[in-house]
C-alpha positions as a Python dict, from the first residue, in 0.01 Angstrom:
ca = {
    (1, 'X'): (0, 0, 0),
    (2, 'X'): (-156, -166, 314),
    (3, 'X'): (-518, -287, 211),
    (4, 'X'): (-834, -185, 391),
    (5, 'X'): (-1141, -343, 538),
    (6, 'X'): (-1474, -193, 573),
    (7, 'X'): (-1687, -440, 591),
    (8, 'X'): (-1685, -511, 955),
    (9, 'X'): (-2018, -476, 1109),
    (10, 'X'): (-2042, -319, 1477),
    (11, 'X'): (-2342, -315, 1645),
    (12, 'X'): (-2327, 70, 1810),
    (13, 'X'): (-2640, -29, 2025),
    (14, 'X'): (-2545, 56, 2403),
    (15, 'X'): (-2272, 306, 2310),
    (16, 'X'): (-2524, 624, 2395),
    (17, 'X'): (-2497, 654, 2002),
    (18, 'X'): (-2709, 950, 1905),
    (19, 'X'): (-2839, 774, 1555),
    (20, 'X'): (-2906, 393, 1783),
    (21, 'X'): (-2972, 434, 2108),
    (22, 'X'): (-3189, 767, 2057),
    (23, 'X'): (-3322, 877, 1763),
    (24, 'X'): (-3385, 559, 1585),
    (25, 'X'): (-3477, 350, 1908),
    (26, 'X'): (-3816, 353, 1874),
    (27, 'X'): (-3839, 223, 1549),
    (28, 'X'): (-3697, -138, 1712),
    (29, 'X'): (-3358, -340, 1833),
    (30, 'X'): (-3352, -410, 1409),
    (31, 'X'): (-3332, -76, 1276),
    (32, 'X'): (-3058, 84, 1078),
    (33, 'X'): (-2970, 414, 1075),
    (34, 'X'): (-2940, 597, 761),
    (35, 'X'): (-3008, 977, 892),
    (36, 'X'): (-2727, 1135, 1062),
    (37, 'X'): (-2394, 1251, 837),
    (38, 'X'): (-2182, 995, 1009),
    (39, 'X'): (-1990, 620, 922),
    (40, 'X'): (-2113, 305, 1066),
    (41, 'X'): (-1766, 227, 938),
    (42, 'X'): (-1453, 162, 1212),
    (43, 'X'): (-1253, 459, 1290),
    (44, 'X'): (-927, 502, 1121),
    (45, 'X'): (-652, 264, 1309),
    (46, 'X'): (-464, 616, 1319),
    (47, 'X'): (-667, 761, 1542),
    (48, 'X'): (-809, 432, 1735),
    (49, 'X'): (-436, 393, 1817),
    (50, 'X'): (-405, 752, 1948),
    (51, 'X'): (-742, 709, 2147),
    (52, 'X'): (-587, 403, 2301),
    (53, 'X'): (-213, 497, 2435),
    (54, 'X'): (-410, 844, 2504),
    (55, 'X'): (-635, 643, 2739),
    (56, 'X'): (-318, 432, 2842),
    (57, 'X'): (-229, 770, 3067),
    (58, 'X'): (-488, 699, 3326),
    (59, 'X'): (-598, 1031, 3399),
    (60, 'X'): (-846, 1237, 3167),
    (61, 'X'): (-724, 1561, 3322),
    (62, 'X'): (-746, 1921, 3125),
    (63, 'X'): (-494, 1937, 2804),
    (64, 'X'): (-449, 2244, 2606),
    (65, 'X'): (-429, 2281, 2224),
    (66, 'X'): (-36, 2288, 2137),
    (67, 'X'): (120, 2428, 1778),
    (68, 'X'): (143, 2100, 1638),
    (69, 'X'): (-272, 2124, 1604),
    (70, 'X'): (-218, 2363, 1360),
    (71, 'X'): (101, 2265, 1235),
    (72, 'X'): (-104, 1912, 1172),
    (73, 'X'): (-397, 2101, 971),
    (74, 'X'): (-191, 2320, 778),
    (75, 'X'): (-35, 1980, 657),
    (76, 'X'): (-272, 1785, 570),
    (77, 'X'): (-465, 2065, 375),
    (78, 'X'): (-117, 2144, 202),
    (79, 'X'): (-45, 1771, 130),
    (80, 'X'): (-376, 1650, 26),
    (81, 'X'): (-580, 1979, -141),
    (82, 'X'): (-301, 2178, -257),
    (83, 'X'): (-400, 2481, -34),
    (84, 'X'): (-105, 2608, 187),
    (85, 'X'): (-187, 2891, 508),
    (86, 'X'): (41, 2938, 812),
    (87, 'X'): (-26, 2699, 1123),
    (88, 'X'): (-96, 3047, 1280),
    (89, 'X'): (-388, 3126, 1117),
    (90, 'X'): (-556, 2771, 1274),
    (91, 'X'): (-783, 2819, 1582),
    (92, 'X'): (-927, 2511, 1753),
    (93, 'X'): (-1311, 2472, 1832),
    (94, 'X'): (-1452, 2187, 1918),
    (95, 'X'): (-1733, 2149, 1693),
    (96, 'X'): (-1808, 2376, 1359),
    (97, 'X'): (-2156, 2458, 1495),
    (98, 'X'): (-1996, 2581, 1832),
    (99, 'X'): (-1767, 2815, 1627),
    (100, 'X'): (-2055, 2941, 1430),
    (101, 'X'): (-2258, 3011, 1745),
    (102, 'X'): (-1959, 3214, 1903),
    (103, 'X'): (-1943, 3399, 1594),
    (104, 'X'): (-2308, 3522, 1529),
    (105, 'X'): (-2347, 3581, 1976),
    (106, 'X'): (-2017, 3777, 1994),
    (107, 'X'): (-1874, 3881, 1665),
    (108, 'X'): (-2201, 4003, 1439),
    (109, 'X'): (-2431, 4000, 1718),
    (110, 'X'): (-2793, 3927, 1548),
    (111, 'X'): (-2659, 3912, 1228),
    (112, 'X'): (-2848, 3890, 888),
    (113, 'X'): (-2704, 3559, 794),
    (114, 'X'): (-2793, 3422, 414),
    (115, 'X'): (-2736, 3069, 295),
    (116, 'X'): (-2818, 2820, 72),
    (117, 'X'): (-3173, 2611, 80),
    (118, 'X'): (-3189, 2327, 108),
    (119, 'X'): (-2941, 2332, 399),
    (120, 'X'): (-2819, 2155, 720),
    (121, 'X'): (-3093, 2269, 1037),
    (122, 'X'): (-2935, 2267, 1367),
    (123, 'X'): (-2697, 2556, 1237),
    (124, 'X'): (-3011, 2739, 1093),
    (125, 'X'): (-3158, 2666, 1421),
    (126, 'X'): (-2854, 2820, 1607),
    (127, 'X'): (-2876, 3105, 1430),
    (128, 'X'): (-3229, 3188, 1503),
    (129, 'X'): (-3213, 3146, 1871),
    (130, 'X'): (-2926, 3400, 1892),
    (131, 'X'): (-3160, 3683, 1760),
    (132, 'X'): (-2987, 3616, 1377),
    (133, 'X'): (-3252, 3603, 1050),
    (134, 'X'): (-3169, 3394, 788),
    (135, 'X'): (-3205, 3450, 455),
    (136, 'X'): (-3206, 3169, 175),
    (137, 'X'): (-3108, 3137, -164),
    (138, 'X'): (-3327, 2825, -300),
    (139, 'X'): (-3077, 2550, -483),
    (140, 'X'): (-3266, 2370, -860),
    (141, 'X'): (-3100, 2078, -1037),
    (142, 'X'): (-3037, 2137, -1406),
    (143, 'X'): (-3093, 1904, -1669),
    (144, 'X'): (-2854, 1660, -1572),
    (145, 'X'): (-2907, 1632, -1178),
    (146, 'X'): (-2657, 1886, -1084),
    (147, 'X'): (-2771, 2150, -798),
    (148, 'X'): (-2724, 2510, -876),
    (149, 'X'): (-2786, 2865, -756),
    (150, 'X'): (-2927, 3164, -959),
    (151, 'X'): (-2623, 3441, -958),
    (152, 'X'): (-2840, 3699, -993),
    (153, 'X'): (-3063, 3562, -673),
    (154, 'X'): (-2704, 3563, -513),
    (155, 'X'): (-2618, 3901, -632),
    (156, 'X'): (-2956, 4033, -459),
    (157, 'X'): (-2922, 3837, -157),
    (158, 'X'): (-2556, 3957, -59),
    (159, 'X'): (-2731, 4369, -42),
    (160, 'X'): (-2958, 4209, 224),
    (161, 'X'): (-2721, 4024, 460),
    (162, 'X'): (-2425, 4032, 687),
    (163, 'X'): (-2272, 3694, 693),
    (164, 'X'): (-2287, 3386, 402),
    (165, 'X'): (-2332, 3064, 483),
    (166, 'X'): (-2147, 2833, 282),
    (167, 'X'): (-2155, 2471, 304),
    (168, 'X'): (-1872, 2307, 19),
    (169, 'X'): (-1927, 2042, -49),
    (170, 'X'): (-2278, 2156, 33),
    (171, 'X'): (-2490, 1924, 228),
    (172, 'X'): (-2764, 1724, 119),
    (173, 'X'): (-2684, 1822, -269),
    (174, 'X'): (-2320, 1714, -247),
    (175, 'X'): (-2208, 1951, -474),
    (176, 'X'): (-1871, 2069, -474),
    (177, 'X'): (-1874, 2394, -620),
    (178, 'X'): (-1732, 2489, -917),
    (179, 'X'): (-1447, 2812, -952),
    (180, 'X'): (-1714, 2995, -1107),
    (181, 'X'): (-1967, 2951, -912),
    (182, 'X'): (-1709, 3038, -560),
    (183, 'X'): (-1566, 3325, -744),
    (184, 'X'): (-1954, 3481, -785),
    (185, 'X'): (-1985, 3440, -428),
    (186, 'X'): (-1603, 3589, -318),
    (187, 'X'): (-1667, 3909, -511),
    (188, 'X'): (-2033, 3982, -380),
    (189, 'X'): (-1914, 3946, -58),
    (190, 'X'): (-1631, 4212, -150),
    (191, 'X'): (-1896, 4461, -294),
    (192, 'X'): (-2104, 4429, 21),
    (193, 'X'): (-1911, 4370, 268),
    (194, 'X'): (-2025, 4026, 374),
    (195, 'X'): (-1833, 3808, 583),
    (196, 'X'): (-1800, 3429, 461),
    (197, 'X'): (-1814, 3150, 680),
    (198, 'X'): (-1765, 2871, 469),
    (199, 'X'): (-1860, 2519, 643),
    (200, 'X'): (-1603, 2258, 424),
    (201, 'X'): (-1619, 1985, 723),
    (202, 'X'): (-1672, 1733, 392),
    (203, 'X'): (-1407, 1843, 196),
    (204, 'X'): (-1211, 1513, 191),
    (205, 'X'): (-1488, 1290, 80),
    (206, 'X'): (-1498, 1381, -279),
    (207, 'X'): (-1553, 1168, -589),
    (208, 'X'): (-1373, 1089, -904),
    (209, 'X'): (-1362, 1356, -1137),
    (210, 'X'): (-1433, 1649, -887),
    (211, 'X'): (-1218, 1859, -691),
    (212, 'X'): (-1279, 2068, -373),
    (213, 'X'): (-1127, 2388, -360),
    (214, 'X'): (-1188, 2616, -79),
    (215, 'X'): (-1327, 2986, -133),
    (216, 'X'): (-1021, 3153, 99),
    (217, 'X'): (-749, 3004, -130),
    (218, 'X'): (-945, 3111, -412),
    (219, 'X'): (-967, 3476, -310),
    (220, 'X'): (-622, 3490, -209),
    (221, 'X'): (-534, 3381, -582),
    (222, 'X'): (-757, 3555, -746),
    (223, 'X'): (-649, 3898, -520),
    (224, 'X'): (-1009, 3931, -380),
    (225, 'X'): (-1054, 4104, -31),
    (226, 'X'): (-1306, 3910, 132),
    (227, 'X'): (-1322, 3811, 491),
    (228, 'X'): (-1353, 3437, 511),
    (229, 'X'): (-1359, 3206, 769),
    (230, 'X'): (-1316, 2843, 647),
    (231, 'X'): (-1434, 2554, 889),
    (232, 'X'): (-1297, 2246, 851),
    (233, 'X'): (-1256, 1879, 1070),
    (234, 'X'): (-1126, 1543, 1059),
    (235, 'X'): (-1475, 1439, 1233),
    (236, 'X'): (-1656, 1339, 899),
    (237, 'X'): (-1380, 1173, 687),
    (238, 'X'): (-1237, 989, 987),
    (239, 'X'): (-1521, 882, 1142),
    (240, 'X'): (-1435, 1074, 1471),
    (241, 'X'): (-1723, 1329, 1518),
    (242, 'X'): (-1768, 1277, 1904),
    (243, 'X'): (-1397, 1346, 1977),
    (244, 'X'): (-1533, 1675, 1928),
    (245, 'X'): (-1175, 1832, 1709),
    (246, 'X'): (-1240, 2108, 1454),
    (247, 'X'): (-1071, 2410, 1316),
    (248, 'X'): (-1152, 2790, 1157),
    (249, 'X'): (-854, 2901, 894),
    (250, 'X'): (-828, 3273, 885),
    (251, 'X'): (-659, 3497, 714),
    (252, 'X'): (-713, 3826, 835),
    (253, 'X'): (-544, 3852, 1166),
    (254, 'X'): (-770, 4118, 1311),
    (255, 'X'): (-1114, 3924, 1210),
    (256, 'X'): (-909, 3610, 1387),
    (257, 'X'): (-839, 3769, 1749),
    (258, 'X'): (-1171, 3826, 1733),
    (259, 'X'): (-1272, 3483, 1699),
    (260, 'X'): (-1075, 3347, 1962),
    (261, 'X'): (-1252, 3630, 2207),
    (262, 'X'): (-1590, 3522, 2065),
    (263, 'X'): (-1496, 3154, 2126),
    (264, 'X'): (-1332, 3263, 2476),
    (265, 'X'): (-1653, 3415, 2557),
    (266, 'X'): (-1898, 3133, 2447),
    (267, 'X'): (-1641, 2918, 2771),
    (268, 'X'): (-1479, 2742, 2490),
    (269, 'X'): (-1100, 2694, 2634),
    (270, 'X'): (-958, 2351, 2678),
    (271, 'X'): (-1011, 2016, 2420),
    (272, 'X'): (-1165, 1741, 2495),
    (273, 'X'): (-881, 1488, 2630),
    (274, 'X'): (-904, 1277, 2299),
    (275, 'X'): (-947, 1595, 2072),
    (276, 'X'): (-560, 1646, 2049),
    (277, 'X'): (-415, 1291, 1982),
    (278, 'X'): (-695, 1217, 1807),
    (279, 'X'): (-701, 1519, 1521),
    (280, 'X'): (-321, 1468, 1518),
    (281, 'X'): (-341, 1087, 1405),
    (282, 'X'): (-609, 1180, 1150),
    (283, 'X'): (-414, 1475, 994),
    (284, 'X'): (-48, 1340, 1056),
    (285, 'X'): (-168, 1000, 884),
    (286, 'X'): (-70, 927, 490),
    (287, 'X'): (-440, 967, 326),
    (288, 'X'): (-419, 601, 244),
    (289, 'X'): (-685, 484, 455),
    (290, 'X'): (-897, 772, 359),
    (291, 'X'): (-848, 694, -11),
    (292, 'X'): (-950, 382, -13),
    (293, 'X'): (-1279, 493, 218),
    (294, 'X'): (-1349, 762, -67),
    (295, 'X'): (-1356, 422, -343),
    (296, 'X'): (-1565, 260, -70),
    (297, 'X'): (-1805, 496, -28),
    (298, 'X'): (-1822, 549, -402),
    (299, 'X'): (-1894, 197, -476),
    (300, 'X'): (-2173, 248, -177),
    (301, 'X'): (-2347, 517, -381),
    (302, 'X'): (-2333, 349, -677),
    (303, 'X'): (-2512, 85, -523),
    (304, 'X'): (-2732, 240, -335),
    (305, 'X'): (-2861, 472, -680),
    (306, 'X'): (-2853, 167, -880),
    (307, 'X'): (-3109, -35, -651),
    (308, 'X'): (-3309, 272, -532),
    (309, 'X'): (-3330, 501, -821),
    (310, 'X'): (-3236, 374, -1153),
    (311, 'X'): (-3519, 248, -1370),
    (312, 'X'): (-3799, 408, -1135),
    (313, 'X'): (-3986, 669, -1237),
    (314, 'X'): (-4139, 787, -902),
    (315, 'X'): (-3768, 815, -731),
    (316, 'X'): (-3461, 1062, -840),
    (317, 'X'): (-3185, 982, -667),
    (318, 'X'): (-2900, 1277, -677),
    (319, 'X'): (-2575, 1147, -759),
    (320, 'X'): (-2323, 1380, -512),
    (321, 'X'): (-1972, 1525, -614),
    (322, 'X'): (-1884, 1440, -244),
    (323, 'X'): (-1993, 1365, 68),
    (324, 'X'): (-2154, 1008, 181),
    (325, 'X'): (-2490, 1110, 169),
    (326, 'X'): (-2778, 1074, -137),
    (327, 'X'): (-3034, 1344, -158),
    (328, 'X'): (-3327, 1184, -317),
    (329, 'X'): (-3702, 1299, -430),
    (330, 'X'): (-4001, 1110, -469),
    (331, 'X'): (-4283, 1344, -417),
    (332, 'X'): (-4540, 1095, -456),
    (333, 'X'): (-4418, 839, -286),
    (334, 'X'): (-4296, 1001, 30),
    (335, 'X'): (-4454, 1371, 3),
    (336, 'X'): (-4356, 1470, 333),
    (337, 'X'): (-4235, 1388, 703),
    (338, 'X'): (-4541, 1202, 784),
    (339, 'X'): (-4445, 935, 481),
    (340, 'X'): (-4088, 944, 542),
    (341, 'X'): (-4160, 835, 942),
    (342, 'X'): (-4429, 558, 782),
    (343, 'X'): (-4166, 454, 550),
    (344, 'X'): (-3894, 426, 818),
    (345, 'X'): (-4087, 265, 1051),
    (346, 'X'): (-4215, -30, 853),
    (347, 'X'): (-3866, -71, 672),
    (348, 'X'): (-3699, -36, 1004),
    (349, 'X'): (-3448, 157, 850),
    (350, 'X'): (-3409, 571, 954),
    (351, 'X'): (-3390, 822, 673),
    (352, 'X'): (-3455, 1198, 702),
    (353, 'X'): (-3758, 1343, 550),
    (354, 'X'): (-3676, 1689, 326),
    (355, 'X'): (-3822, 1908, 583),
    (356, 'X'): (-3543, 1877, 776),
    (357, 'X'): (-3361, 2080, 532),
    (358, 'X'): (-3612, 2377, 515),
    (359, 'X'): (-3980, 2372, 479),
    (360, 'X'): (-3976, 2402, 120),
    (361, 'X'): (-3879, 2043, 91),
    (362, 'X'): (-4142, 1820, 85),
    (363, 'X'): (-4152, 1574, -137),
    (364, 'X'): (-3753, 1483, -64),
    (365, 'X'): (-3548, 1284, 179),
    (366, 'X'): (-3180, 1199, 242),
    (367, 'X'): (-2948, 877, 304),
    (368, 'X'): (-2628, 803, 392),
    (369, 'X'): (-2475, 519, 235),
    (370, 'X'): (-2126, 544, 474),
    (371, 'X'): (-2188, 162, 650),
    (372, 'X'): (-2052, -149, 583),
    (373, 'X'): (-2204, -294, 256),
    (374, 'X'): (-2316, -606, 396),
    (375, 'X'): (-2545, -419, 673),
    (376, 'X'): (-2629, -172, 350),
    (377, 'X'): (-2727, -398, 146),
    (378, 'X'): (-2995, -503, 367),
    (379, 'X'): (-3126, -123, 460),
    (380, 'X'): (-3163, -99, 135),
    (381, 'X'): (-3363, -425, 22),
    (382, 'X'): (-3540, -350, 304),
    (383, 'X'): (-3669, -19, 187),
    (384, 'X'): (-3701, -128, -185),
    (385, 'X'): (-3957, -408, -76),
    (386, 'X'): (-4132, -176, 204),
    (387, 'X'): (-4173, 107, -133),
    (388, 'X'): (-4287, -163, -327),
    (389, 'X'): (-4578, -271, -76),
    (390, 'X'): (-4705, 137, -72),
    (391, 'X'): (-4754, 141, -391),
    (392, 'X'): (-4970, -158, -332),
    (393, 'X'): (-5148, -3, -51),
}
């Protein structure tokens, strides 16, 4: 088994990079970037060798997406997760958020739309400006840290709405949810008729001990009739988010010509040039690279909990089932946005205040720990000492 190096440092500065050379630019030419769900980490070599002969051609011109995109996801879901579907039930959008947009503007035009709280905004947000209302379901931790939903706040949500929301693994919490819990959901959708979008684009970063399982495989086993549409991407788990390559899985063949009109109408029609080679490598590749990220990123969180959270009373940090990404609370440390920008700007390291997750959130923040450890280790010191000096203050 070839072994794997992530703890090259590259310094993204200059690259346009959302996270460095816009959001956290103000806070100085030192900062790191802890706030957006993406890998300071290199690329797979999979797909930075299919960016490169792809760029090899010389001209960028329009491509199309050919049957080996789907023939490529309905692999790697099959070979890694254990959950087979026809190629021909893939349809390509470029970004998850871009496929949920075409679906609440052209399929369920203003649409009652329900999902979990805390959740992830600019898909909230893109609901709202099409004319949608969104209804939440508030998440609570149990005893033991893990996030949960109240069935019967579920049962009474589904009369209300016309499309669920569901993020598994859900982001911040990083829960992967359980059979139980995705079989509750499956069946109120049958009894009300609600259609299920079900965002999974962190399905392949799970931890020991867990398992992802998506809701469509489970209501095909289980023989309920729910409309789902399951979202899912290479761009978190190979680090290729602005090649812009995602996919909906659907079932029902009626529900998915509609789709492909709603994404037709939305002037969604060719990939980006990289999109293609790029989602091939990732899902054509043998998961070794990716499993030895997952131990990586594991060891990162253990880290990160250890020097942040255990032993202090003021700070909870939420150990996740999957994703890259720590949801933490410390109401009276950082009790809302205001804090978390004071805290970020004299650490010089970016984290996302709980607000950003619904308004209800104060009082919690979120990390991502998915950067070489060196350059983590020193985000973190750095916001250890700069909590220690508030408390002083």
């Amino acid at each position: 088994m070839e072994n794997y190096y992530f703890d090259d440092v590259v310094d993204r500065r200059g690259s346009y990079s959302a996270s460095y050379d816009f959001m956290a630019h103000a806070y100085g030419e030192e900062v790191i970037s802890l706030a957006i769900a993406e890998m300071d980490i290199l690329t797979c070599p999979d797909v930075r060798k299919a960016v490169r002969q792809a760029t090899e051609y010389g001209v960028y011109s329009y491509t199309d997406v050919p049957h080996e995109f789907g023939q490529a996801c309905s692999h790697w879901f099959k070979s890694v997760h254990g959950w087979s579907f026809p190629d021909s039930h893939v349809l390509f959008s470029p970004r998850i958020i871009e496929l949920i947009a075409a679906i609440v503007n052209h399929v369920i035009p203003r649409a009652r739309v329900g999902t979990f709280s805390p959740f992830y905004g600019p898909i909230v947000q893109t609901i709202r400006k099409t004319g949608g209302g969104v209804l939440t379901c508030s998440l609570s931790p149990d005893p033991e840290g893990v996030w949960r939903f109240d069935e019967a706040e579920v049962s009474a949500l589904f009369t209300e709405i016309d499309i669920f929301l569901l993020t598994n693994p859900h982001n911040p919490t990083g829960r992967v949810w359980s059979e139980q819990e995705l079989t509750h959901i499956a069946k109120a959708a049958r009894e009300n008729g609600v259609l299920i979008i079900s965002d999974d684009i962190h399905c392949d970063i799970v931890s020991t001990g867990a398992t992802w399982r998506p809701i469509a495989q489970l209501c095909s086993e289980k023989s309920i009739d729910a409309d789902v549409i399951t979202c899912v991407s290479p761009a978190k788990s190979f680090n290729m988010a602005g090649l812009e390559a995602a996919a909906a899985v659907i079932s029902h063949s009626d529900l998915r010509e509609r789709v492909f009109d709603a994404l037709q109408m939305s002037g969604i029609h060719n990939p980006n040039y990289f999109a293609i080679p790029a989602a091939l490598a990732a899902w054509n590749s043998d998961g070794t690279w990716l499993r030895s990220l997952n131990k990586y990123l594991a060891a990162n969180s253990d880290f990160t909990v250890a020097e942040l959270g255990d032993g202090d009373p003021q700070i909870t940090l939420y150990r996740p089932e999957s994703t890259y990404l720590l949801w933490g609370h410390a109401p009276d440390l950082l009790p809302d946005a205001s804090a978390c920008h004071e805290l970020s700007r004299r650490a010089r390291v970016l984290i996302s205040p709980g607000e950003n997750f619904g308004s209800e959130w104060n009082g919690y923040f979120r990390i991502g720990v998915a950067l070489p450890r060196p350059r983590l280790r020193i985000a973190v010191g750095r916001l250890k000492n700069q909590i220690n000096a508030m408390r002083k203050d």
